[in-house]
C-alpha positions as CSV (number, residue, x, y, z in Angstrom):
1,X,-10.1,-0.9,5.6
2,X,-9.1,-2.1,1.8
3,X,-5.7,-1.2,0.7
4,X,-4.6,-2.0,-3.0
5,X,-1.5,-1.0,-5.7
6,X,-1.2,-0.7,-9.1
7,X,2.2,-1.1,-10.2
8,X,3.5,0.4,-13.7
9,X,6.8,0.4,-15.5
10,X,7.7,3.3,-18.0
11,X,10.3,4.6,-19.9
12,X,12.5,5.8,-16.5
13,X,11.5,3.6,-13.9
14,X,8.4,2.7,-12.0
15,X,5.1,4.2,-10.8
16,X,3.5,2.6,-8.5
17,X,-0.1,4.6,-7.3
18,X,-2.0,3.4,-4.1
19,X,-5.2,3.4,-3.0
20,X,-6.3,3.8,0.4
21,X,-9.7,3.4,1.6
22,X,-10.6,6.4,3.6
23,X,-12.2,5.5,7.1
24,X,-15.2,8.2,6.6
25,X,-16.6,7.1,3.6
26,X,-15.9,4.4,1.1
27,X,-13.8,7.0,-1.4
28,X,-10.2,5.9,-2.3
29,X,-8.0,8.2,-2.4
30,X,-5.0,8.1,-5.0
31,X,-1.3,8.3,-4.4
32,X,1.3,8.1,-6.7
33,X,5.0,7.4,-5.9
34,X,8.0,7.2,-9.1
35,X,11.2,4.6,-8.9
36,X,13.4,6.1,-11.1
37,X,16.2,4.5,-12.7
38,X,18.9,6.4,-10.7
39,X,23.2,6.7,-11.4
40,X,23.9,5.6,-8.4
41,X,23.0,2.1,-8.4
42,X,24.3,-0.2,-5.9
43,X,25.2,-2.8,-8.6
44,X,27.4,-0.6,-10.9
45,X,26.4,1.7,-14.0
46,X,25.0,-1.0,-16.4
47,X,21.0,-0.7,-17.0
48,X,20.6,-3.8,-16.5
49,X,22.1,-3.4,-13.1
50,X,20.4,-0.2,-12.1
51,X,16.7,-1.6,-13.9
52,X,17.7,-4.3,-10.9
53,X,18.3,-1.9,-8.3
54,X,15.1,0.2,-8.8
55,X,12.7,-3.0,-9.1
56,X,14.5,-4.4,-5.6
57,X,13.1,-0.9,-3.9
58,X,9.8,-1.5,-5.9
59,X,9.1,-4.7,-4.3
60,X,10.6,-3.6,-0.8
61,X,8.2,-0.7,-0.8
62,X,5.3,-3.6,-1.8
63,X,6.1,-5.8,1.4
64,X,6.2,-2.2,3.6
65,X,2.8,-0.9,2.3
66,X,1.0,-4.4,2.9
67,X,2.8,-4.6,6.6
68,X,4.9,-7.5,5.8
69,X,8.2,-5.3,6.7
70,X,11.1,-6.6,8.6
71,X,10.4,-7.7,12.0
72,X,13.7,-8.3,14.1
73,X,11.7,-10.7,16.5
74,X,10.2,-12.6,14.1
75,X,11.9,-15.8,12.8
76,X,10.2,-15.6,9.4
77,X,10.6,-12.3,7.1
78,X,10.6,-11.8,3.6
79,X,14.1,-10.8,2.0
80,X,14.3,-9.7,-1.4
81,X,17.9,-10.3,-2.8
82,X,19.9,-9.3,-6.0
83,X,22.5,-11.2,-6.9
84,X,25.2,-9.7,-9.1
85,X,28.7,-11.2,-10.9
86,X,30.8,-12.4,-8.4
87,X,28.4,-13.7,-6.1
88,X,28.6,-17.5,-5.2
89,X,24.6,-18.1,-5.4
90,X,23.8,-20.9,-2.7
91,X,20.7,-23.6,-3.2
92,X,17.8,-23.2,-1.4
93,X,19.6,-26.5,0.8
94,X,23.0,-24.6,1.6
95,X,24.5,-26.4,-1.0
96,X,26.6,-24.5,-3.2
């Protein structure tokens, strides 16, 4: 089975459409799902902010629909991270 995405940004957020092969016959059938740019944004009102909070959910639905979610047994997992004012930002080494 062939999954795939198609991600596009417009004017109030993000539509991302998926295609999932269907197991019957080789048709792939379309789904659409909108990230909107919403007010209540976990980084404050500023677009900027909320463009950051709605492309954070974009990329966390990405690693969900290609199975590469959070696995609490697993040692290695992807994390996707926003950092905001405020926020010491430590090196890839633990320095700071």
């Amino acid at each position: 089975m062939e999954w795939s995405l198609d991600i596009e940004k417009v004017e109030n957020g993000f539509v991302i459409t998926t295609f999932e092969e269907q197991e019957d016959s080789n048709f792939k059938l379309p789904r659409k799902v909108l990230f909107q740019f919403g007010e209540d944004s976990d980084f404050g009102d500023s677009e900027r902010k909320n463009e950051l909070d709605t492309m954070k959910s974009v990329l966390e639905f990405v690693v969900e629909y290609f199975g590469m979610g959070y696995n609490k047994w697993d040692k290695n997992n992807i994390d996707i991270k926003t950092d905001y004012p405020g926020h010491k930002v430590e090196e890839e080494n633990g320095d700071e």
